[in-house]
SEVEXVO-245448 format. One record per residue (C-alpha): residue number from 0; x, y, z. Coordinates in steps of 0.2 Angstrom, whole numbers, plus 2048, in hexadecimal, padded with zeros to 3 digits. Each point is the difference from the previous one (the first is absolute). Layout:
BEGIN
{node NUM; {X; Y; Z}} ...
//
This chain:
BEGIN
{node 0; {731; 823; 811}} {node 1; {812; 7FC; 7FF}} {node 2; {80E; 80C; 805}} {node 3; {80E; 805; 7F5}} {node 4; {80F; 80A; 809}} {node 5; {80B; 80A; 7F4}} {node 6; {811; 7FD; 807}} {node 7; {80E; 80C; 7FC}} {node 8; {812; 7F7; 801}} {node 9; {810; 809; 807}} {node 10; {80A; 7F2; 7FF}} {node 11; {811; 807; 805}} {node 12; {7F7; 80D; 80F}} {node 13; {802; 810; 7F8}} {node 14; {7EF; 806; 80A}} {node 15; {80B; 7FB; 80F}} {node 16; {80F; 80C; 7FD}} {node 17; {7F4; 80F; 801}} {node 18; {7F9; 7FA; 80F}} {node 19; {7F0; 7F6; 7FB}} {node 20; {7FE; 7F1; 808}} {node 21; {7F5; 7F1; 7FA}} {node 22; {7F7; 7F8; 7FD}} {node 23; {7F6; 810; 7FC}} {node 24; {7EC; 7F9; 7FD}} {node 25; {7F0; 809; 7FE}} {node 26; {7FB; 812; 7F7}} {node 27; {805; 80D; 80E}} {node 28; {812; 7F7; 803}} {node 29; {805; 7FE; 7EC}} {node 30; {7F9; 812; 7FF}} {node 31; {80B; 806; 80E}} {node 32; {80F; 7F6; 7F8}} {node 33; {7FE; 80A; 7F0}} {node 34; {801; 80F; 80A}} {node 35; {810; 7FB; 807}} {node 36; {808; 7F9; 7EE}} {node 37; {7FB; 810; 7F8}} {node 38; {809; 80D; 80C}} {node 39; {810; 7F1; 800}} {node 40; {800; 7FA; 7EF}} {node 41; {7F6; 80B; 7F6}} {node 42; {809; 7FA; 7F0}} {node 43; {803; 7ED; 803}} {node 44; {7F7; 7F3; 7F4}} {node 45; {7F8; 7F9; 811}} {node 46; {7F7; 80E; 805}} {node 47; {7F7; 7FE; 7ED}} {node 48; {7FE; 7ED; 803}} {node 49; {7F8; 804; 811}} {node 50; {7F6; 80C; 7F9}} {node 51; {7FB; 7F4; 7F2}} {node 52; {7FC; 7F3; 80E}} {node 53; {7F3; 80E; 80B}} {node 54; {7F8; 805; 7EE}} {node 55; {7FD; 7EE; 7FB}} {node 56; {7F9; 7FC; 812}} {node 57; {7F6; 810; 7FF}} {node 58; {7F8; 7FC; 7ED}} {node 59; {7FC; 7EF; 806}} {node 60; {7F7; 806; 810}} {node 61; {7F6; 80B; 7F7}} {node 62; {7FA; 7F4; 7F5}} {node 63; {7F7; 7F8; 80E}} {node 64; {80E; 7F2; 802}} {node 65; {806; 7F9; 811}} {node 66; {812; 807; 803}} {node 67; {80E; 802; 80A}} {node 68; {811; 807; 7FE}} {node 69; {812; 7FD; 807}} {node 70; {811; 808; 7FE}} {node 71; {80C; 7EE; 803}} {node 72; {811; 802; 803}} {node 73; {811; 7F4; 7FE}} {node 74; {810; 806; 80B}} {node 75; {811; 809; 7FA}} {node 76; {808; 7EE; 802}} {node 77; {806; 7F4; 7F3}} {node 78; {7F3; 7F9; 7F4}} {node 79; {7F9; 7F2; 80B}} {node 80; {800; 808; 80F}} {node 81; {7F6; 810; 7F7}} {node 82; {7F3; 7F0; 7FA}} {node 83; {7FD; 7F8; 812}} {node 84; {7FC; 812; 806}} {node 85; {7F5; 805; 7F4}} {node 86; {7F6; 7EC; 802}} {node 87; {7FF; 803; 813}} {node 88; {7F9; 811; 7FF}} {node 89; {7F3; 7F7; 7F0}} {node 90; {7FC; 7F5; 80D}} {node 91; {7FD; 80D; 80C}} {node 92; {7F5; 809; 7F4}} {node 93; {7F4; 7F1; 7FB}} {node 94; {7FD; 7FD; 810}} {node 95; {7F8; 811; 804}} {node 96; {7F9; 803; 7EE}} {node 97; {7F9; 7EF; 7FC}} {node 98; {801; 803; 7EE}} {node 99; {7FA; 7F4; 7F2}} {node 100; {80C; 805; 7F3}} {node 101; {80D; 80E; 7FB}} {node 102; {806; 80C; 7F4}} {node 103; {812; 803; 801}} {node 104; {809; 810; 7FC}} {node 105; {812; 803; 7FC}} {node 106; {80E; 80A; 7F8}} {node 107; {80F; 7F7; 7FF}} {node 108; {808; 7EE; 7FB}} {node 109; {804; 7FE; 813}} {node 110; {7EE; 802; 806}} {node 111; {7FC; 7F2; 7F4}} {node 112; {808; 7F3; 80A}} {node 113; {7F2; 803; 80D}} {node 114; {7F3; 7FA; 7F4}} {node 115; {800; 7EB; 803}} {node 116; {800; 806; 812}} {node 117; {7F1; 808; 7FD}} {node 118; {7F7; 7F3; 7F5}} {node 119; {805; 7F2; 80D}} {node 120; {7F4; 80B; 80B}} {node 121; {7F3; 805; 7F5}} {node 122; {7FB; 7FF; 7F0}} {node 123; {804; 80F; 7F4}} {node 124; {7F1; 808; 7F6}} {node 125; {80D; 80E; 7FA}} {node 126; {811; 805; 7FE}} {node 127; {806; 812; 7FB}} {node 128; {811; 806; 7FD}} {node 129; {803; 813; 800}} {node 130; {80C; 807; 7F4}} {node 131; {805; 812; 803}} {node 132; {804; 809; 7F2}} {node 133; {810; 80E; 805}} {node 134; {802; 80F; 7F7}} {node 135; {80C; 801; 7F3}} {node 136; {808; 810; 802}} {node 137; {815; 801; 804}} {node 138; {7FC; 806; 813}} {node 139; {7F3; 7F3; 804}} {node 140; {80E; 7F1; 7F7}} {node 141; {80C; 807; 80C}} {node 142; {7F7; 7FF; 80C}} {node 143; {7F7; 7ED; 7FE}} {node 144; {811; 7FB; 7FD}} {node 145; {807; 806; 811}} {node 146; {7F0; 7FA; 808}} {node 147; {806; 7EE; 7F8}} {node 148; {812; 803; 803}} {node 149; {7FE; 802; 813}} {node 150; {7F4; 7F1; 800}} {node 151; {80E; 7F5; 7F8}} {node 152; {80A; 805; 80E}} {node 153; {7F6; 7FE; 80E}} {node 154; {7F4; 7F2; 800}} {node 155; {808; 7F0; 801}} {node 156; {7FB; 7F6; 7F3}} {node 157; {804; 80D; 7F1}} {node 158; {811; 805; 80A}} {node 159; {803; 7ED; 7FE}} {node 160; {803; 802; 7ED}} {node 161; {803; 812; 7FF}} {node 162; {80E; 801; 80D}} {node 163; {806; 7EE; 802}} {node 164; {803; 7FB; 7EE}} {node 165; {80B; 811; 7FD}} {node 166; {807; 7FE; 80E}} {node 167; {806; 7EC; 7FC}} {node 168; {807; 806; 7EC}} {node 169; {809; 80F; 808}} {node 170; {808; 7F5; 80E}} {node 171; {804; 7F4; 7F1}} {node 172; {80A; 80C; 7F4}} {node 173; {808; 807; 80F}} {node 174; {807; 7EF; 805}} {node 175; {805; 7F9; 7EE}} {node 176; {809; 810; 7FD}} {node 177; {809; 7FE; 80E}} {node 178; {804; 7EC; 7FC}} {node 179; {803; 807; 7EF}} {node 180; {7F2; 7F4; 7F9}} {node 181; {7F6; 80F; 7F7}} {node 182; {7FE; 7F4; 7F2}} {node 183; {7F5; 7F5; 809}} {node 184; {7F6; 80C; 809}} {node 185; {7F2; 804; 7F0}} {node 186; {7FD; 7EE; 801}} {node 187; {7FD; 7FD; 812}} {node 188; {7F6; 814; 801}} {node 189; {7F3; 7F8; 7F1}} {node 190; {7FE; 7EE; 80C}} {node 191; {7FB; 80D; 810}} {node 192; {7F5; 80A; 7F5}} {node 193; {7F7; 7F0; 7FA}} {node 194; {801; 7F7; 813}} {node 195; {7F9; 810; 804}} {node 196; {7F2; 801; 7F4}} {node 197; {7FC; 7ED; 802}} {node 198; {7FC; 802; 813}} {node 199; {7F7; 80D; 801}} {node 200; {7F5; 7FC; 7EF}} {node 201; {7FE; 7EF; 807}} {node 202; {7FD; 804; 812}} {node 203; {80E; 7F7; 809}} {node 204; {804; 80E; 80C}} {node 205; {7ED; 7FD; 807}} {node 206; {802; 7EF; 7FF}} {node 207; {813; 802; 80B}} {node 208; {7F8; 80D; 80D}} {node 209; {7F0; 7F0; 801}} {node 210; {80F; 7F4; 803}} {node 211; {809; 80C; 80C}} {node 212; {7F2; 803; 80C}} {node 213; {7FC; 7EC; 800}} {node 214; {813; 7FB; 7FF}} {node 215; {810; 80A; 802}} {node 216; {80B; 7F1; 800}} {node 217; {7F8; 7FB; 7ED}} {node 218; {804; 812; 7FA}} {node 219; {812; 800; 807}} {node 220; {802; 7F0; 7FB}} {node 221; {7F9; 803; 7EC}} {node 222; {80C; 80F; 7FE}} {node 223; {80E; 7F5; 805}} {node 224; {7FC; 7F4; 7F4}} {node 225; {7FD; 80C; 7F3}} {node 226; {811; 808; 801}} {node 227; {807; 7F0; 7FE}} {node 228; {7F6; 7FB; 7F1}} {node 229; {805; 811; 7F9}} {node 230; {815; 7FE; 807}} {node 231; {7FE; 7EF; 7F7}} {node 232; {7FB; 806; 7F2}} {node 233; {80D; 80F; 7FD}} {node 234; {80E; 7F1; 804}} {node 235; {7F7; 7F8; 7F2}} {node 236; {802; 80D; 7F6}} {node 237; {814; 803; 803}} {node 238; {802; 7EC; 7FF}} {node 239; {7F8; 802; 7EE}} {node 240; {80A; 80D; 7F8}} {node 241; {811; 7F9; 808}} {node 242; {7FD; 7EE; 7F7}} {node 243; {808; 804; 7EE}} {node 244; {7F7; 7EE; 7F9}} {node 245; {7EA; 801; 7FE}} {node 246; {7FC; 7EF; 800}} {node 247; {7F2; 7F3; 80B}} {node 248; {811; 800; 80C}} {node 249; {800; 812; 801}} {node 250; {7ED; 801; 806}} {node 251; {802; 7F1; 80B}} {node 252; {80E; 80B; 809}} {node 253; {7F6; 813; 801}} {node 254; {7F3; 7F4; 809}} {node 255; {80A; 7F8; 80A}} {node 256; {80A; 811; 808}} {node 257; {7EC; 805; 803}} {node 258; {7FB; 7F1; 806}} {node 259; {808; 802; 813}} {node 260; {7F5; 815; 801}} {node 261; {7EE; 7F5; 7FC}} {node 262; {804; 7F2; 80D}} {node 263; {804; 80E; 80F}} {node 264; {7F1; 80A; 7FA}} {node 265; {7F6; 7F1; 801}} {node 266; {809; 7F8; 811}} {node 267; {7FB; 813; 806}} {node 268; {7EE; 800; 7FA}} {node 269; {7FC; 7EE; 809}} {node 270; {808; 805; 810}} {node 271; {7F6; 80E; 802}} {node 272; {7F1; 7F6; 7FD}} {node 273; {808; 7F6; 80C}} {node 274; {801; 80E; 80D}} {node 275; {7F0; 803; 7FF}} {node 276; {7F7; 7F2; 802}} {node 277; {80E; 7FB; 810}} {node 278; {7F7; 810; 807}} {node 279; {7F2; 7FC; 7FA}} {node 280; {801; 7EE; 809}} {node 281; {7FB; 7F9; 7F1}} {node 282; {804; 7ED; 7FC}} {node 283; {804; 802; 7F1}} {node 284; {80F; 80A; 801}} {node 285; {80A; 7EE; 7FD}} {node 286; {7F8; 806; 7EB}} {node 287; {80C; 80E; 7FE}} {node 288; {80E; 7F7; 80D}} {node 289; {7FE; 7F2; 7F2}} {node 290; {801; 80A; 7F1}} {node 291; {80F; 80A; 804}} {node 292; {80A; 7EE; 804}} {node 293; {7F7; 7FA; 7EF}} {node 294; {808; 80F; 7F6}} {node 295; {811; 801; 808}} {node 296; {802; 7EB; 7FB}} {node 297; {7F9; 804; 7EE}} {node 298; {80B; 80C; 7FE}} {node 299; {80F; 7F8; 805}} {node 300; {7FC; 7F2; 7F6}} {node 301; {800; 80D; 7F1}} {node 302; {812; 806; 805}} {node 303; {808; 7F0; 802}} {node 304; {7F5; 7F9; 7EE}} {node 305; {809; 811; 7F9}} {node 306; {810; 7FA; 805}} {node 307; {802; 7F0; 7F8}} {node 308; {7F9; 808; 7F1}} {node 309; {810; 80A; 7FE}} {node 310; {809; 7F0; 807}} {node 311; {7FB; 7F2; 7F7}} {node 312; {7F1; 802; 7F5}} {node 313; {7FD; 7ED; 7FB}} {node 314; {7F8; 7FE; 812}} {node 315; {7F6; 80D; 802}} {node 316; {7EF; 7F7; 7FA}} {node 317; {801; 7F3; 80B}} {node 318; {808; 809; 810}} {node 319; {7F3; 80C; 7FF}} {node 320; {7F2; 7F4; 7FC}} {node 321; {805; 7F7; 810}} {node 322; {802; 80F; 80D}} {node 323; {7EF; 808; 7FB}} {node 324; {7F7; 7EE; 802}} {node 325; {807; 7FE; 811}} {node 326; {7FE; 812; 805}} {node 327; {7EC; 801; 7FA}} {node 328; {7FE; 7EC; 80B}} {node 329; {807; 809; 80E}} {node 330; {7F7; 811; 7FD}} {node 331; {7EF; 7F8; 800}} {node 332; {803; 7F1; 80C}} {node 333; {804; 80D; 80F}} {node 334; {7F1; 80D; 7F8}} {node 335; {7F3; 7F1; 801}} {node 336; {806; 7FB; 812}} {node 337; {7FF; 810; 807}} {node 338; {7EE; 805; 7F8}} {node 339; {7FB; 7EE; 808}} {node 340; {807; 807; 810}} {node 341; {7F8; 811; 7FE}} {node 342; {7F0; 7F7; 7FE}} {node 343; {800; 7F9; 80F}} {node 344; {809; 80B; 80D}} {node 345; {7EE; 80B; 7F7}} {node 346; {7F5; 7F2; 801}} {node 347; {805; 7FC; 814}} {node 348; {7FF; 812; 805}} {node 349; {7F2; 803; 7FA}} {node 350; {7F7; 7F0; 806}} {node 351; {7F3; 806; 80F}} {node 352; {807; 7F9; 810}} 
//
């Protein structure tokens, strides 16, 4: 008969903070564990979902079914590190229940994220998610509210948004107010709001802390180059609204005055990949070495195009038709001889001896 284990996820180790350790696995422990959450937590939705979890796991057994249950937990880290802790200990756990398949109990949209770990594993035969209904009174509100309120404030990844946002619009007014540019500070409040909203909807801050713990260089390095693209655009901006003529001129120029902010971001970009791979001892550093030297010329060739466009327009078309066909022979001539020679420095150290 194939074993299911009913698995109860605690993806941010709450369990942990009133002093259960897990993995917690088998009847006497999980029963020992409610114990514990109902003297420590007596109202928290996880004591309900553990609760959920032993029911389901008791039901099942009686039926005649061959089941297991485990109490899984995460860590009190950031979101990735909370994941690799709750798949070790998943890990753990299959190795001593040898179970078949699971059913996976949960509360919250943080515990959620523990599911593809958990069907990498196993296959899921069930999935329930418990919704704890609060009281309505004005006491009970009060309190939920503070019970949310001093979440926000402590755990990391709520403080995030709770504290750090607020904390950037106030630092923001009190700045323009004292530059006198109060004008502008609705505008630039709404784009942190929305930059706000945007990373956290789409996940970037998970996807930053992944690129932090593989590489620190690329994280410093991507903020660099994003205050740039955003200084660039601001100096857009004020170049914009100092041009008293709106014409193809006037674009041309706006892009122009942003064009240097892209090049350093970019420059920026490829020479941390650059870094890396020198570290690394990878051979094919001489990639980024080749695009940083294959923006800086294109971009010069832009500026001094732009310059005989204000200077003498009439030979624009073929001066520019001339540099970029010289600069693209020379570009691809040197890419083309140094893949040859990466080739072969491969070829002839990997050659057996």
């Amino acid at each position: 008969m194939e074993k299911i284990l009913v698995i109860y996820i605690d993806i941010d180790d709450d369990l942990g903070k009133i002093g259960i350790k897990t993995p917690v696995i088998g009847e006497s422990e999980v029963s020992q564990a409610i114990r514990i959450a109902e003297e420590k937590i007596p109202t928290d939705s996880d004591l309900n979902t553990m609760i959920v979890a032993y029911n389901i796991f008791k039901k099942m057994r009686n039926e005649g079914q061959n089941v297991d249950i485990a109490f899984i937990s995460g860590s009190e880290g950031s979101s990735l590190e909370s994941q690799l802790q709750f798949s070790k200990k998943l890990d753990d756990v299959i190795k001593k229940v040898n179970p078949s398949k699971a059913i996976v109990v949960y509360d919250s949209p943080e515990d959620a994220k523990a599911i593809p770990i958990i069907q990498s594993r196993l296959p899921i035969a069930g999935i329930e998610r418990v919704l704890v209904e609060q009281y309505r009174g004005v006491e009970e509100t009060y309190a939920l509210l503070g019970r949310y309120i001093k979440r926000a404030l402590s755990e990391p990844r709520f403080s995030r948004i709770f504290l750090g946002v607020p904390g950037i619009i106030l630092f923001i007014l009190g700045l323009f107010s004292l530059l006198n540019l109060t004008a502008y500070a609705g505008p630039i409040i709404m784009m942190v709001i929305a930059t706000a909203l945007i990373i956290r909807g789409l996940g970037i801050d998970d996807l930053i802390e992944s690129w932090w713990e593989n590489s620190t260089i690329m994280v410093i390095v991507s903020i660099i180059a994003l205050i740039s693209l955003i200084a660039g655009i601001v100096n857009g901006y004020f170049v914009f609204i100092s041009l008293k003529t709106y014409d193809a001129l006037t674009e041309f120029q706006v892009l122009l005055s942003i064009l240097p902010y892209v090049v350093f971001a970019s420059v920026v970009l490829f020479g941390g990949k650059a870094v890396n791979k020198i570290i690394a001892k990878d051979i094919k550093v001489w990639h980024d070495i080749f695009r940083i030297f294959s923006t800086v010329i294109i971009y010069y060739i832009i500026v001094v195009v732009a310059k005989n466009l204000e200077q003498n327009s009439t030979e624009v078309g073929l001066q520019t038709i001339y540099s970029l066909s010289i600069t693209t022979l020379v570009l691809i001539s040197v890419y083309i001889l140094m893949n040859i020679i990466e080739k072969y420095k491969f070829n002839s150290t990997s050659a057996p001896s």
